[in-house]
BALOBA-1460 file (C-alpha; in Angstrom, 3 decimals):
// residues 222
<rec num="1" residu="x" x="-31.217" y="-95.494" z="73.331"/>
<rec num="2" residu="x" x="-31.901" y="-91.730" z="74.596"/>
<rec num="3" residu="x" x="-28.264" y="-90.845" z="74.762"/>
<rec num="4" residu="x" x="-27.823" y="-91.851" z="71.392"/>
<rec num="5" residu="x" x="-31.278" y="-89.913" z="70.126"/>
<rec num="6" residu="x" x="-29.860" y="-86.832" z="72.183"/>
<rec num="7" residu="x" x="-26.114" y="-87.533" z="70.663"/>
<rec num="8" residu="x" x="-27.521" y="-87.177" z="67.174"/>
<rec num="9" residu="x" x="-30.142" y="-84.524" z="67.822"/>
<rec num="10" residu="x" x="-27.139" y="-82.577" z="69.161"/>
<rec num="11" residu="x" x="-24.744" y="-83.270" z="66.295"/>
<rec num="12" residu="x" x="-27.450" y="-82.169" z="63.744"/>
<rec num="13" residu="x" x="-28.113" y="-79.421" z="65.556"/>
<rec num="14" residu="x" x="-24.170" y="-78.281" z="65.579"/>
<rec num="15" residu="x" x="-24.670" y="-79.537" z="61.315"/>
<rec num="16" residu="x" x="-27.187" y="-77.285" z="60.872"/>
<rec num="17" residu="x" x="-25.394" y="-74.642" z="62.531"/>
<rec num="18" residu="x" x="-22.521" y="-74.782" z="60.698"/>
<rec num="19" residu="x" x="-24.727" y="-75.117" z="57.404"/>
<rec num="20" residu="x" x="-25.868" y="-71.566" z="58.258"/>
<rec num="21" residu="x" x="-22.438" y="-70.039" z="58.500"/>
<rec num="22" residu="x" x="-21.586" y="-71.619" z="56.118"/>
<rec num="23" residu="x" x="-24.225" y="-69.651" z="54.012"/>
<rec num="24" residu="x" x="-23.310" y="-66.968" z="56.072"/>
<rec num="25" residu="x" x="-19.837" y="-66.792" z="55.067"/>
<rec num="26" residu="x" x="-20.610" y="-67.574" z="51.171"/>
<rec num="27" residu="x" x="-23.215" y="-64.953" z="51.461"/>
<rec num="28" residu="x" x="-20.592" y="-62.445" z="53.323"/>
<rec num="29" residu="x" x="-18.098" y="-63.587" z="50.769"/>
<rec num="30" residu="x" x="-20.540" y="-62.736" z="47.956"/>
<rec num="31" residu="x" x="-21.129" y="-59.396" z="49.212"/>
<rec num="32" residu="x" x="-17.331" y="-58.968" z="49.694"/>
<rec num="33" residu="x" x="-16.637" y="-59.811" z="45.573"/>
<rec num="34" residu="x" x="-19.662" y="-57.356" z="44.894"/>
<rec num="35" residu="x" x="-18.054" y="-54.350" z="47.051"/>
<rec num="36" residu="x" x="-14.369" y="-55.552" z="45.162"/>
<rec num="37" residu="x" x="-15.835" y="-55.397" z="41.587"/>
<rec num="38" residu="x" x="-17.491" y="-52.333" z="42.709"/>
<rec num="39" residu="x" x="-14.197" y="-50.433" z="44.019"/>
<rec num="40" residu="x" x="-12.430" y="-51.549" z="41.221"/>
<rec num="41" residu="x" x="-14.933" y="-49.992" z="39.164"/>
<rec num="42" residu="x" x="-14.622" y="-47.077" z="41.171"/>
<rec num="43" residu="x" x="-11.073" y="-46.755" z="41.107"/>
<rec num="44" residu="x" x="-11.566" y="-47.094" z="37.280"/>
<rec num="45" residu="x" x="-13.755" y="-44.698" z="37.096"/>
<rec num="46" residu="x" x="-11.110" y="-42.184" z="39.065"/>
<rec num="47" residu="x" x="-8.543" y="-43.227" z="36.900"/>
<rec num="48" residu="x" x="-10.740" y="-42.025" z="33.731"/>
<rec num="49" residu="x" x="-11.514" y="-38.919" z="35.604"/>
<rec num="50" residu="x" x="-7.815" y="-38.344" z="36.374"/>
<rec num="51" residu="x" x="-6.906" y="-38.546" z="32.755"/>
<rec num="52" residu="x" x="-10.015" y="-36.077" z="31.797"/>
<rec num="53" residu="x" x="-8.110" y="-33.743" z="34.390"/>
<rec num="54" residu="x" x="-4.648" y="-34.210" z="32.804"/>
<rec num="55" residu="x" x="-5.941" y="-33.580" z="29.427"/>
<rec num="56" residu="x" x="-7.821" y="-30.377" z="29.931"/>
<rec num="57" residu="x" x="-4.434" y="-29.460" z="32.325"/>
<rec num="58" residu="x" x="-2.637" y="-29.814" z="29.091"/>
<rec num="59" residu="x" x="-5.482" y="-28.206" z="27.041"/>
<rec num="60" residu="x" x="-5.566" y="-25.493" z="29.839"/>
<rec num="61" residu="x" x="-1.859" y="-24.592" z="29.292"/>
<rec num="62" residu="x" x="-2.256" y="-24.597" z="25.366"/>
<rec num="63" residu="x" x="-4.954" y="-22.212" z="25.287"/>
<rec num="64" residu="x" x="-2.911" y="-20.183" z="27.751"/>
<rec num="65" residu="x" x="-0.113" y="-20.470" z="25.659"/>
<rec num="66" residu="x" x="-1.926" y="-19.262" z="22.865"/>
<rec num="67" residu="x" x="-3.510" y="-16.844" z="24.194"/>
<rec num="68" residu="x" x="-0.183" y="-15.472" z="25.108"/>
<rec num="69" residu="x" x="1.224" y="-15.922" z="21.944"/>
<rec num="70" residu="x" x="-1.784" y="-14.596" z="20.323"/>
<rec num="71" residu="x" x="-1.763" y="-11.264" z="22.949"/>
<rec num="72" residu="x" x="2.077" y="-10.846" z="21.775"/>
<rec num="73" residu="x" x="1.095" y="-10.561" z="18.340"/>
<rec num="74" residu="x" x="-1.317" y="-7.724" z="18.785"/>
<rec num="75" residu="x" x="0.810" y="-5.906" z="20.569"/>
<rec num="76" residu="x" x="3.444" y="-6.465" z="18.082"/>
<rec num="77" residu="x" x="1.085" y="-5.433" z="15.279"/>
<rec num="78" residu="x" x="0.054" y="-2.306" z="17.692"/>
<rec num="79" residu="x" x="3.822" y="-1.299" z="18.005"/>
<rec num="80" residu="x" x="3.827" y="-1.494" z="14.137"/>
<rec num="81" residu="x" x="1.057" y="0.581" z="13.521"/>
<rec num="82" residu="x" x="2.444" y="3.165" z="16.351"/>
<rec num="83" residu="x" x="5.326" y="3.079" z="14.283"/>
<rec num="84" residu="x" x="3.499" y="3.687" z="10.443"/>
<rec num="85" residu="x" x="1.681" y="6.494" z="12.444"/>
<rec num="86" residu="x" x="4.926" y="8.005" z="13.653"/>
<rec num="87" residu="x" x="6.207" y="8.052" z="10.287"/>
<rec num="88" residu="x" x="3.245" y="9.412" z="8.558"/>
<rec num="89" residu="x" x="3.144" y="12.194" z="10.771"/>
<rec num="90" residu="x" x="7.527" y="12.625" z="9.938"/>
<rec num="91" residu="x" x="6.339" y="12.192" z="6.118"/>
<rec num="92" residu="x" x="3.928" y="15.094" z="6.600"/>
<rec num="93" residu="x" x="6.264" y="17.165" z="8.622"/>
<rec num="94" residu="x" x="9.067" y="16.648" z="5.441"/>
<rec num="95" residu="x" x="6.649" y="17.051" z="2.975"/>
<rec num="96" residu="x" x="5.705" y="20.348" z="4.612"/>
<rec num="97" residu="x" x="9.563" y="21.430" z="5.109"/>
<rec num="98" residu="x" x="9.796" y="20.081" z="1.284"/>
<rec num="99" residu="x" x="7.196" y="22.814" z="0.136"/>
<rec num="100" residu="x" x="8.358" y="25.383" z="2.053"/>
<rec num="101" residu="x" x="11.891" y="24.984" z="0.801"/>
<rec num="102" residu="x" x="10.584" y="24.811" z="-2.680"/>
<rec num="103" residu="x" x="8.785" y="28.112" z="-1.805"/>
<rec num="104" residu="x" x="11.871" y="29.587" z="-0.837"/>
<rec num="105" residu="x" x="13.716" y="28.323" z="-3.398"/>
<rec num="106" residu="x" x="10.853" y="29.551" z="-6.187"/>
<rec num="107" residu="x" x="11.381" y="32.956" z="-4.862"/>
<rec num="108" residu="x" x="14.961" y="33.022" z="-4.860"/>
<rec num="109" residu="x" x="15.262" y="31.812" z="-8.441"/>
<rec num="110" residu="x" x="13.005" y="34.636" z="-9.594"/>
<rec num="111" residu="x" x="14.520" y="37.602" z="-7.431"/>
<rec num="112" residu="x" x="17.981" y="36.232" z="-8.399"/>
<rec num="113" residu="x" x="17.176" y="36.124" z="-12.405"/>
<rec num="114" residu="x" x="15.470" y="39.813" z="-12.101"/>
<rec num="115" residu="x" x="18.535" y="40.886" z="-10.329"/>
<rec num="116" residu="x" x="20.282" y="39.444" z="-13.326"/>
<rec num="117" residu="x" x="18.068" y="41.305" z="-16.023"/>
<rec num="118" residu="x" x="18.206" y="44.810" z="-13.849"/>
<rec num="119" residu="x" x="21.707" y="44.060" z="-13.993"/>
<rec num="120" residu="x" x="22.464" y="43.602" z="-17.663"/>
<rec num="121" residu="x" x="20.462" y="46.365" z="-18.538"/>
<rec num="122" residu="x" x="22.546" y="48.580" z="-16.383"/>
<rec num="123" residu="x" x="25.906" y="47.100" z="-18.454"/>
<rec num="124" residu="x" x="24.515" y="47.576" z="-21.685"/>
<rec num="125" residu="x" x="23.585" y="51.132" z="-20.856"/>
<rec num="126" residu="x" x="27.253" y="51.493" z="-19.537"/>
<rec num="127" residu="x" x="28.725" y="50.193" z="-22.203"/>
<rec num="128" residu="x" x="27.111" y="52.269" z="-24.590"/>
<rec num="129" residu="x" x="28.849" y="55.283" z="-22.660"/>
<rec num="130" residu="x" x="32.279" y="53.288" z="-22.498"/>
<rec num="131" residu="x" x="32.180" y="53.071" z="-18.901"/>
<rec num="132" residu="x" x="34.775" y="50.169" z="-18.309"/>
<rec num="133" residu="x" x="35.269" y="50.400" z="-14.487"/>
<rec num="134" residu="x" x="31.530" y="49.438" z="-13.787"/>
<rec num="135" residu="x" x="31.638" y="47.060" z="-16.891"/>
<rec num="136" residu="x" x="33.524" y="45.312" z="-15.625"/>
<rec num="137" residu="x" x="32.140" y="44.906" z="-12.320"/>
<rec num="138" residu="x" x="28.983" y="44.172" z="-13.486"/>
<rec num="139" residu="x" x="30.513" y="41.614" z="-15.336"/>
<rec num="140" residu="x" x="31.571" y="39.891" z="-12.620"/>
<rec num="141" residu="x" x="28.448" y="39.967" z="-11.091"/>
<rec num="142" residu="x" x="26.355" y="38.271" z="-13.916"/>
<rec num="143" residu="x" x="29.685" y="35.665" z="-13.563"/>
<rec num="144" residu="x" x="28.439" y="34.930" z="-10.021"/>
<rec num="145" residu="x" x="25.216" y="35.201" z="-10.108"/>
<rec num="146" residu="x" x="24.658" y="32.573" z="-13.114"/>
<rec num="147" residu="x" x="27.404" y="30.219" z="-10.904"/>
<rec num="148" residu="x" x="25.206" y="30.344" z="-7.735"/>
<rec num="149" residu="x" x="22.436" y="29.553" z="-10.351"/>
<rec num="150" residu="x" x="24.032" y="26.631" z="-11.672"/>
<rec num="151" residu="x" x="24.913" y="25.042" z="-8.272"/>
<rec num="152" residu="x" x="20.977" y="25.228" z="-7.832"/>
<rec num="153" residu="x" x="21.342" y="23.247" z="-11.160"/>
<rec num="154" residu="x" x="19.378" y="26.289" z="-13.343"/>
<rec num="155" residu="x" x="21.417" y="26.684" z="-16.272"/>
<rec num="156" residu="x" x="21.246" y="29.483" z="-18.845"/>
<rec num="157" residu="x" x="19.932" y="28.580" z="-22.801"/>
<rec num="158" residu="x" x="22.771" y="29.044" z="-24.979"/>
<rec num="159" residu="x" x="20.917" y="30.677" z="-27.955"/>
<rec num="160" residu="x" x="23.466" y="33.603" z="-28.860"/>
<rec num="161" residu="x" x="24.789" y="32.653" z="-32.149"/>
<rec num="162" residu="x" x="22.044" y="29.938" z="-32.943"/>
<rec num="163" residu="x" x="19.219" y="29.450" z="-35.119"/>
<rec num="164" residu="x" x="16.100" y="30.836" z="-33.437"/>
<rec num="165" residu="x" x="14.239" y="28.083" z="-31.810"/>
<rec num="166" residu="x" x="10.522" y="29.001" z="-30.171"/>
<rec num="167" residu="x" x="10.649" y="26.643" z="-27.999"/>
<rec num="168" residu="x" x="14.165" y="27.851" z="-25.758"/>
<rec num="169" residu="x" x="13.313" y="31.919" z="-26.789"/>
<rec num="170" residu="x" x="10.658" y="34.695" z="-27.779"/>
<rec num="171" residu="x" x="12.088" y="36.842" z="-30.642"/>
<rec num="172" residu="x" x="10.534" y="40.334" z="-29.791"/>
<rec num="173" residu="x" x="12.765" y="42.263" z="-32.919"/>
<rec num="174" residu="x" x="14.171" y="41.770" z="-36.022"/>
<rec num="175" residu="x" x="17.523" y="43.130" z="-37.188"/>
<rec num="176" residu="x" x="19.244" y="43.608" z="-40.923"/>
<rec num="177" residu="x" x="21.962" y="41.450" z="-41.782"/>
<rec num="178" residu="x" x="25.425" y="43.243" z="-42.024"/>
<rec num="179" residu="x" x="26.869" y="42.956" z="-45.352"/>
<rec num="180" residu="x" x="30.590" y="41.945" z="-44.113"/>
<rec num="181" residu="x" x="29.554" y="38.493" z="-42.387"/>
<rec num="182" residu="x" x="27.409" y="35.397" z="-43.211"/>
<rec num="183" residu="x" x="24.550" y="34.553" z="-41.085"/>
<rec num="184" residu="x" x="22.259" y="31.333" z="-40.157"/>
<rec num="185" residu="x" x="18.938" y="31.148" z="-40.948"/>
<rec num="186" residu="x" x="17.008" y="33.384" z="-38.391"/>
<rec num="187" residu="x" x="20.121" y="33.997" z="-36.008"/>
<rec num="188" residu="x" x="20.132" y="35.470" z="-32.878"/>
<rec num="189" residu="x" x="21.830" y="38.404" z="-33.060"/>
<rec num="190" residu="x" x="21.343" y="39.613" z="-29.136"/>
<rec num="191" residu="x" x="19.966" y="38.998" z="-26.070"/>
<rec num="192" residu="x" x="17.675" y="40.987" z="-24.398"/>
<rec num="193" residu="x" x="16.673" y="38.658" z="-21.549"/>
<rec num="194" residu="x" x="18.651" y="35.310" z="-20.704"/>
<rec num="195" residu="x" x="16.476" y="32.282" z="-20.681"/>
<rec num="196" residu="x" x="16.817" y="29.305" z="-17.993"/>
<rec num="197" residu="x" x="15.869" y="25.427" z="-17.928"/>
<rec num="198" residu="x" x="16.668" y="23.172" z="-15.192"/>
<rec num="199" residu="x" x="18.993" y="20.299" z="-14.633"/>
<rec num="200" residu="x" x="16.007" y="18.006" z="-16.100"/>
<rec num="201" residu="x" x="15.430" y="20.060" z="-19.301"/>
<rec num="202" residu="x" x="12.630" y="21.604" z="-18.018"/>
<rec num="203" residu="x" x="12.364" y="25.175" z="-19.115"/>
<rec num="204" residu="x" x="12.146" y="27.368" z="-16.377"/>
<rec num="205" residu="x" x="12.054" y="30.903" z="-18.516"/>
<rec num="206" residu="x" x="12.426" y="31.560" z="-22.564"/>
<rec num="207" residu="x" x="14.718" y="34.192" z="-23.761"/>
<rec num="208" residu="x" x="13.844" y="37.148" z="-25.453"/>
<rec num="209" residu="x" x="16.078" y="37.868" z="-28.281"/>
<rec num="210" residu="x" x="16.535" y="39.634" z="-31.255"/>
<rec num="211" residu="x" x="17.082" y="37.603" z="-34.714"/>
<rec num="212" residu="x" x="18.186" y="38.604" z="-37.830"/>
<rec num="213" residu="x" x="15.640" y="39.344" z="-40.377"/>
<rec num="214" residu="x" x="15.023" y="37.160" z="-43.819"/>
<rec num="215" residu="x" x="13.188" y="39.892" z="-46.323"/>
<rec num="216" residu="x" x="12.573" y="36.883" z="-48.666"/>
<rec num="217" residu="x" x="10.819" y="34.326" z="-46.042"/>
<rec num="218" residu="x" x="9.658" y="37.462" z="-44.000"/>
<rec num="219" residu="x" x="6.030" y="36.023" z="-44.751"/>
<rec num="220" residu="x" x="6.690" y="32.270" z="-43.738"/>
<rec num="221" residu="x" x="8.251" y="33.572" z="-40.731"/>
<rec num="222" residu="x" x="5.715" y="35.656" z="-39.722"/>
């Protein structure tokens, strides 16, 4: 009867025992799912954070890329500019060359067209005394001179011969009509001064000339 008692006291004892691990182990296992979901939480969690990384990697490079690109078009628009600069300052320096050559020019023009006048008032004194040597030499003179004025592209007025026109001439004299020869209306009859216009039309000088004179519209024409 006692060995039994003891035989079953000692076999729930070793029941109970193995109750408790039992718990133990579901209690161990328990914590073991907890610490799983937890790392796998975790390791979610790193995986989210490793994408955040890449993505602001990528945005990184593109706002370095644009800032490079961005960089690249200032100095670009800085070369340009360098470049407008440079050829204001060449526009300024032609400009400036422009005016001076137009100075020179200016004065040429003038010395060369007095040099012209002295000239032909020198032949027509000579010619008055028959002087042919120097006529002619003169002559060839007013030739050149009014070629070197045309390749300037200064051109004398044509009014010998023609119908007095204010606008191309200044008629400073009168002169009676010859009886043995027609005339036109108000014709000039000489020149005392040649008259110039440019390439363009523009005048550059009138002539002064002497017209024939019209007794009967003396009055209108005066």
């Amino acid at each position: 009867m006692d060995w039994r008692f003891w035989k079953n006291k000692k076999k729930s004892e070793i029941e109970k025992t193995l109750q408790s691990l039992k718990e133990e182990v579901s209690q161990i296992t328990r914590r073991f799912n907890m610490v799983e979901k937890y790392l796998q939480g975790f390791e979610h969690k790193i995986e989210v954070t490793n994408k955040h990384l890449q993505n602001n990697e990528n945005m990184a490079q593109k706002i370095l890329r644009l800032e490079y690109k961005f960089s690249q078009e200032i100095l670009n628009k800085l070369n340009q500019f360098d470049k407008i600069i440079d050829y204001s300052e060449r526009y300024i320096k032609i400009e400036r060359q422009k005016d001076c050559l137009i100075r020179e020019r200016d004065f040429i023009i003038e010395k060369t067209i007095l040099w012209l006048d002295d000239i032909d008032l020198i032949y027509n004194r000579l010619n008055k005394q028959n002087q042919e040597y120097w006529i002619e030499l003169l002559q060839n003179w007013q030739k050149q001179i009014i070629k070197s004025l045309e390749t300037l592209k200064i051109y004398e007025i044509d009014v010998m011969g023609r119908t007095f026109n204010h606008e191309l001439a200044e008629a400073v004299s009168t002169k009676e009509k010859e009886t043995d020869r027609d005339y036109l209306p108000y014709e000039v009859v000489d020149v005392l001064q040649r008259g110039f216009m440019l390439e363009n039309g523009a005048l550059l000088r009138k002539a002064k000339v002497i017209t024939i004179e019209e007794k009967e519209r003396k009055e209108d024409y005066e």
